[in-house]
N, C-alpha and C positions, 0 to 999 in steps of 0.2 A: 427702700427695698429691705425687705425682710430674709432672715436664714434660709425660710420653706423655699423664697423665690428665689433665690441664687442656690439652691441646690437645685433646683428644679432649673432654672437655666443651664449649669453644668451639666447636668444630665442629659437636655435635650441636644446640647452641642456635643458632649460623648458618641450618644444615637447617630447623632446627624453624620460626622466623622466616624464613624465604625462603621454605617452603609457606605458612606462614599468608599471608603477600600474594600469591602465586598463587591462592591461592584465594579470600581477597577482591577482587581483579581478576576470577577468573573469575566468582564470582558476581554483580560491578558490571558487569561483559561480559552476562552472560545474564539480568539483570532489566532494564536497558538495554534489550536486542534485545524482550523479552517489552513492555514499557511501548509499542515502536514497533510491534509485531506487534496489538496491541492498537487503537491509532490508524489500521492500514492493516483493520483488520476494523472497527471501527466506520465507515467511509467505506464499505462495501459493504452495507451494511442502509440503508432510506431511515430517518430519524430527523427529521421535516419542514421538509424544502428544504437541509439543510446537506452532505449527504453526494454525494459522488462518483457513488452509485449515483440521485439525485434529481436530479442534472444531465444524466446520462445519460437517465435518462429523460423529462425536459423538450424533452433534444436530439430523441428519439424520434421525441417528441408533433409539435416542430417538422418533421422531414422526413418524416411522413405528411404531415402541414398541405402542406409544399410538392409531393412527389409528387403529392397530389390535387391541387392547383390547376394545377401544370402538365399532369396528366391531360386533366384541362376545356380547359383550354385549347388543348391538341391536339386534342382532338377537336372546338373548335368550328374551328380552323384547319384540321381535315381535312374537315370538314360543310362549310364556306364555298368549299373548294377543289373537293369532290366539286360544291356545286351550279354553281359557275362555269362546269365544264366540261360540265357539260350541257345 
């Protein structure tokens, strides 16, 4: 075996070894992203009371609650105003 071919082996086991951790990076990169993608979809289904989408909807419930009640209350503050003036 000559210099050319032992340099030319270490090279190609360099190569070889430099794709293998690219691509164990990328695949610890895209089971990562997958594990979070996973976490941000469970938060959008109601799963009862813990998810994103179960706060959202609580908030909902509360600002009908308030629109109605300040409904009412305008219209008794427009009824008391209408009969004043008549």
């Amino acid at each position: 075996m000559n210099l050319l071919d032992s340099n030319l082996t270490v090279t190609m086991l360099w190569a070889a070894l430099d794709s293998i951790v690219i691509i164990g990076g990328g695949f610890r990169f895209f089971y990562t992203m997958n594990k979070r993608l996973d976490r941000i979809e469970y938060q959008l289904y109601n799963n009862g009371g813990e998810s994103m989408k179960d706060a959202i909807d609580r908030i909902e419930i509360d600002v009908i609650i308030l629109k109605t009640r300040h409904g009412e209350k305008s219209s008794r503050k427009k009824a008391r105003s209408e009969s004043t003036s008549n």
